[in-house]
N, C-alpha and C positions, 0 to 999 in steps of 0.2 A: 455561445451563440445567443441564447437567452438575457445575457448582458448588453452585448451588442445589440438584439432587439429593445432593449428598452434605454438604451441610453440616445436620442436623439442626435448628439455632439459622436458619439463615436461612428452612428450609420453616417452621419454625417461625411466625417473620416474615410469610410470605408468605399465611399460612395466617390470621395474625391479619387483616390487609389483608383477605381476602375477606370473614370471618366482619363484621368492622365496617366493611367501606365496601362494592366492587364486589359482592360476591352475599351479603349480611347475607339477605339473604332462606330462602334455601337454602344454608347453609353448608355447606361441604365438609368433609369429617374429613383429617388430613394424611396419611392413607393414601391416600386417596381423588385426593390431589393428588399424591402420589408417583405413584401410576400414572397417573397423565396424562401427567404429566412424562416418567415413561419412555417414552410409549406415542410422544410426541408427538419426544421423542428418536430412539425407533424407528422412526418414519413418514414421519417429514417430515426432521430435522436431517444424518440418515445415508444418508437419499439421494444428498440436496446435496451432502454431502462428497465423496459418492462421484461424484457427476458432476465433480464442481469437479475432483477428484483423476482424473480418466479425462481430461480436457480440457488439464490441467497435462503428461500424461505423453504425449498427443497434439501437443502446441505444443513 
């Protein structure tokens, strides 16, 4: 996820993919998808690390 956020050329990509296939309906603008990405980065990704990383230094 963190790749995809920084590589421009691949949100890019990813951003094509919704606009004509999964959500052609309601397409998303790639800003739109950048902060998801971040948000979902924020929310959910760097949790986990962080557990996984408290559980490592636990064992």
């Amino acid at each position: 996820m963190r790749d995809l956020l920084g590589s421009s050329e691949d949100l890019r990509e990813a951003r094509h993919t919704c606009v004509y296939g999964l959500l052609a309906q309601q397409p998303p603008s790639t800003e739109a998808l950048l902060a998801v990405g971040r948000r979902l980065v924020q929310d959910a990704i760097e949790p986990l690390e962080a557990l996984a990383q408290e559980e490592d230094d636990a064992g």
